[in-house]
C-alpha positions, 0 to 999 in steps of 0.5 A, spaced: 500 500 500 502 506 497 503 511 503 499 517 503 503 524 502 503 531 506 499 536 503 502 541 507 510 541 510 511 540 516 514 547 517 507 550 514 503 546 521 508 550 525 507 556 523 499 555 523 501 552 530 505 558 531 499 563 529 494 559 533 498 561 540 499 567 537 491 568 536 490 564 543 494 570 546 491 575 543 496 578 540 495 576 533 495 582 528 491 582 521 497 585 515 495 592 513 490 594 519 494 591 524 487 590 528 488 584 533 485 577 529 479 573 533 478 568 528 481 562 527 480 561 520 484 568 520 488 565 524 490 559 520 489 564 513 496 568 515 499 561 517 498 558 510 501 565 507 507 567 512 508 559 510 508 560 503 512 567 504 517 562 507 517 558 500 514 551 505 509 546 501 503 549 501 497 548 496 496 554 492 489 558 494 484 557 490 482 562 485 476 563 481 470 560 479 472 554 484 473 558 490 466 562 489 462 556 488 466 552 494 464 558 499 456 559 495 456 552 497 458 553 505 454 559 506 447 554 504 
């Protein structure tokens, strides 16, 4: 049986981990705003960025129709 390949690098977890805590703390910044972030779907958002900043694996966002229709489908 063939084994199963990471979607995302162990580094990219630590920084999601790492904005997690942050969140958690209550001393996670948004980027241009600066406002303190309460989400922890944000949180997780600049995780995945600052690791792909870093050049770690990580899928790229999804763009377009297909992002549209994934977030239309989750709102119903």
């Amino acid at each position: 049986m063939a084994r199963k390949t990471r979607k995302y690098s162990k580094k990219a977890s630590a920084k999601v981990g790492r904005a997690m805590k942050k969140r958690k703390a209550g001393t996670l910044k948004s980027g241009r705003s600066g406002r303190k972030v309460k989400s922890r779907k944000q949180a997780i958002a600049i995780g995945l960025s600052e690791a792909r900043a870093a050049g770690q694996k990580v899928p790229k966002k999804r763009t377009g129709r297909r992002a549209k229709a994934k977030k239309a489908k989750r709102k119903s």
